[in-house]
C-alpha angles and dihedrals in degrees: 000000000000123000112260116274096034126111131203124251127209109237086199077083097069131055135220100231115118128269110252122205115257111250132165126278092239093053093044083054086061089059093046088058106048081052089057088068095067097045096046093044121079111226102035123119123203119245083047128232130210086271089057107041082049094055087046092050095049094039094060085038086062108033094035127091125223134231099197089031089057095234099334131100114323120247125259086256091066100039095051097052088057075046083067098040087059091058097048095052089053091056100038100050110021087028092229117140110214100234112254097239089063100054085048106060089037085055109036103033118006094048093038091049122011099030088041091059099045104052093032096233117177138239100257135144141175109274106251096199112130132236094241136196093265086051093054090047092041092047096034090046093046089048096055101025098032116019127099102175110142102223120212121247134071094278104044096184108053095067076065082064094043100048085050093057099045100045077052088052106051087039099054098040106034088231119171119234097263087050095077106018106029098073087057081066102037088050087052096048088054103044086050085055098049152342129077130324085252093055087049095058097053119126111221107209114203097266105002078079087061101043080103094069093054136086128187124195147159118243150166113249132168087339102306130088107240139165110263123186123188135204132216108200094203100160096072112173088265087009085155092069099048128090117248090254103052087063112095133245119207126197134208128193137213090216121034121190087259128046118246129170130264098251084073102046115102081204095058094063102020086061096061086036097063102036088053084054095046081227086143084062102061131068122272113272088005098126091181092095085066097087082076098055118124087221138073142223116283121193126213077252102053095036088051084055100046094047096050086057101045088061102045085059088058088052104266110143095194117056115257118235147204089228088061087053084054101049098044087049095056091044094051085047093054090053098062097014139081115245088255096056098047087045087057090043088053105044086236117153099174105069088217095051097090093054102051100036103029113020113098123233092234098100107238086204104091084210098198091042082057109027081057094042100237130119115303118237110233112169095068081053101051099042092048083053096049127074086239088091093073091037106130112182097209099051109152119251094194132025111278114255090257097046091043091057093055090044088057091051100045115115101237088044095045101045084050085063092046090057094036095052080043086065106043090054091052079055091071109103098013133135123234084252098049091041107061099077090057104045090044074058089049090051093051095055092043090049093043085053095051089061092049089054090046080048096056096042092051089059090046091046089051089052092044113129115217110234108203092192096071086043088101134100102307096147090123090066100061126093089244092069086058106042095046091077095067089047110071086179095046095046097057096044089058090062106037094027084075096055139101103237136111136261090249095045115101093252095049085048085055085052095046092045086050101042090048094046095049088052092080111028128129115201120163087162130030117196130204112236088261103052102032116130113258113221089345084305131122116245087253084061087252131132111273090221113131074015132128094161156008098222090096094051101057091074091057082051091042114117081217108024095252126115130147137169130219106210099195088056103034092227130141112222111203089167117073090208097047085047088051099057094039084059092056088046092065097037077058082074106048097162091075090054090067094116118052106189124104122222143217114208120181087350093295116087124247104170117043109215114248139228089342092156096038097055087048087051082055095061103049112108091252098058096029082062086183094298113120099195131128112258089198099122078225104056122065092179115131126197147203100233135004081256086070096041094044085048091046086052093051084049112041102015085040078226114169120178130240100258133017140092108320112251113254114249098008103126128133086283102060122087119208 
């Protein structure tokens, strides 16, 4: 009898398979695939034997392409991990378990010496050196006080913003990739299976998706009132099969015990995030506020992108990775922390986990410091940890003149022109229809050649020398000097964003009000003070239409005729005399006339070119006389041919001729 109130249930309704562990569609795809091997092989058995997990092994060895191998065959690392999938698969959907002793002997001794040998795989693995602390200051303080990369979108800045939160983000938590940006992708595929038609339209932007997993508050700390946000970190790596409160929760703080500056407070950028976004006006976890955002979605993929560029432009050879914030993050939290903490910080479950994936190979322990009992030495350690180590300031962002030339004549680079001028001459006639095919062809080719160039600059970039002696004050040779004049925002964040104050304080007021400010502006020209528009008018009192600037209408409005602008000055000449000394004021510097070529920046200029024509009288044969040296009062160098000093031009003087062949890479974005 059952007690009353209870009712019977049919056990006909339930099986007797075996549970199986949840795990996602696209991993179970994996498994799908490495099955794929024994049905599509004559030969194989299932379940496998050792003949047949060996033929497995060497057939993806041979018909598979490396990451880390560039192309070739893939490391031990990656093919162990399909190894497992295999094995997976095998469990999962014919419900045989490989026997332990053989994974083991295919593991441990067939793949690391027979296989090795026979498909001559290096010796290769993923770099383990962390993102540090010097690194976040070195790459955040070149973003906001360096770097002159025009970003995409209709507000360019703000990606600036978004990259800064997120680098924070990924620093101060240890997330994984998939942690922040992830969810973005996960909210769009199920509004595209199902809701409403409302739900479906919506535009994620890249952390208006994840306002939801915020929470800011005031609170009393330490005695003082201070703003405190908190962040769920809801997209653990298996975060479906873990209970609401083994997910972690991770706090940031408008005021720390020590001062720091604002470059490096997640607050300082998050808060105009966020205002430019009216994310304080919706409800928590109400996403529907977001069709309003300034930003736009952002995929792992496109963030990954964005990040390992970001750092070759501060002079990082090798890409810098979420996956390096997170390590450096984990290594510094098992210094001050219990196992237990650093595990929960982590998301590990597996105790054993952080040692043989995270921790660096460099020993923290100094043995003879300690071994002796005196003071351990750190900073060699954690240098030697960080990617700093391999950090070269000058680290070319474009192939030098003389290696870009080799790289034009070479036979695989110049047959893909041939084919790609070949297209666009069958282009000619053709209507839009008839013409796809063959432009998605032309794509292909132009894109195929581009890896061949970023193939060509990594190995130059690996052979680059450091010269000590440029490593000095040029910051009046980069495109940034320039380009702050015309950013009145920009100008003054490079200046405050450096500094140790905090966000009340009258300078951090004057951040907040810029970066805000900078979230949801749209600028398609920028103007410099003395050729900016008044009321939406030209200077001349003319329409600006067909206009970028006002700087070809003052001579019509000239007494004399004669008007010139000095761009570095931003000062309008209307007296020959007065132009002509200010000129040899500046000749007087010569120093700050090392580049000569002028530049456009948001379709208004913003740099005049600078001795064009008398560079070009310099190289004819007269005036070369047989000596190859540079005539810039600044630069002493001496060559062997006009070739070298014509390279040395494009290089240093940043001179390109009127006419040739445009350089490759060389757009508003890229620094010489």
């Amino acid at each position: 009898m059952l007690p009353e109130g209870f009712k019977a249930i049919k056990l006909g309704n339930h099986d007797n398979s075996e549970i199986q562990r949840s795990v996602l569609d696209r991993t179970e795809r994996e498994y799908g695939r490495a099955l794929t091997f024994v049905a599509n092989h004559e030969g194989t058995v299932s379940p496998p034997d050792i003949r047949t997990y060996k033929g497995f092994m060497g057939f993806l060895g041979r018909n598979l392409k490396g990451r880390l191998t560039k192309g070739k065959t893939p490391v031990l690392s990656a093919l162990e991990r399909m190894r497992r999938d295999l094995d997976a698969g095998l469990a999962r959907r014919r419900s045989y378990h490989v026997p332990e002793h053989v994974s083991t002997k295919i593991k441990k001794s067939w793949m690391k010496k027979d296989l090795k040998r026979v498909l001559e795989i290096p010796d290769l693995q993923m770099s383990r050196d962390g993102f540090s602390r010097n690194d976040l200051r070195i790459v955040q303080k070149h973003l906001w006080c360096q770097d002159s990369y025009e970003y995409r979108g209709v507000y360019p800045e703000r990606s600036r913003v978004e990259l800064s939160v997120s680098m924070l983000l990924y620093c101060f938590t240890s997330a994984r990739t998939g942690g922040v940006y992830e969810s973005t992708a996960r909210r769009s595929l199920a509004r595209e299976h199902g809701g409403t038609d409302v739900e479906k339209n919506i535009s994620a932007a890249i952390m208006a998706a994840c306002y939801g997993h915020f929470r800011l508050s005031i609170e009393w700390i330490g005695g003082e009132i201070m703003l405190v946000l908190n962040y769920d970190r809801d997209y653990l790596k298996g975060f479906w099969r873990k209970k609401q409160s083994e997910l972690p929760i991770h706090c940031f703080y408008e005021k720390y015990t020590e001062g720091m500056p604002l470059i490096v407070n997640l607050l300082t950028f998050f808060l105009p995030l966020a205002s430019s976004d009216k994310a304080f006006l919706f409800r928590p976890h109400d996403e529907q506020a977001i069709a309003c955002s300034t930003g736009r979605s952002r995929g792992t993929d496109a963030f990954g992108k964005i990040f390992a560029a970001l750092g070759h432009r501060a002079g990082y050879p090798d890409n810098i990775t979420v996956r390096a914030c997170r390590r450096s993050a984990l290594m510094e939290a098992d210094k001050n922390h219990s196992k237990t903490a650093r595990m929960k910080f982590g998301g590990h479950m597996n105790p054993g986990t952080f040692g043989q994936s995270y921790a660096h190979r460099v020993v923290e322990v100094d043995g003879a410091a300690s071994f002796l009992g005196i003071e351990s030495r750190r900073d060699h350690i954690e240098n030697n940890r960080s990617m700093g180590a391999r950090r070269n300031p000058q680290l070319y962002q474009s192939l030098p003149a003389k290696a870009e030339l080799e790289f034009l004549v070479r036979d695989d680079v110049a047959q893909i022109d041939i084919e790609i001028q070949s297209l666009k001459r069958q282009l000619a006639g053709l209507n839009h229809q008839n013409a796809k095919p063959i432009q998605q062809q032309r794509r292909h080719l132009e894109a195929r050649r581009q890896r061949l160039y970023l193939d060509e600059l990594a190995r130059i970039r690996r052979d680059q020398p450091r010269r000590p002696e440029l490593m000095t004050d040029n910051g009046a040779q980069t495109l940034f000097y320039y380009t702050r004049k015309v950013m009145p925002e920009r100008d003054l964040l490079a200046g405050i964003l450096p500094q140790v104050a905090e966000l009340r304080s009258p300078t951090g007021r004057m951040a907040l009000r810029a970066l805000e400010t900078i979230c949801s502006q749209m600028a398609s020209v920028c103007y410099l003070p003395s050729i900016a528009p008044i009321d939406g008018k030209c200077l001349c009192g003319g329409p600006m239409e067909g206009k970028n600037s006002s700087l070809f209408c003052l001579s019509a409005i000239s007494a004399d005729n004669f008007a010139e602008l000095c761009v570095e000055c931003d000062l309008w000449y209307n007296d020959l005399g007065k132009w002509t000394k200010h000129c040899e004021e500046h000749l007087g510097d010569s120093h700050k006339l090392l580049r000569c070529d002028p530049f456009i920046f948001r379709n208004a200029p913003v740099k005049a070119a600078s001795g064009i024509k008398h560079v070009q009288s310099h190289l004819s044969h007269k005036a070369l006389s047989g000596m190859f040296h540079c005539r810039h009062p600044a630069c002493h160098e001496d060559f062997q041919s006009v070739t070298d000093l014509e390279c040395h031009l494009h290089d240093v003087h940043c001179y390109n001729p009127p006419r040739g062949k445009k350089r490759a890479m060389h757009h508003s974005g890229t620094e010489r």
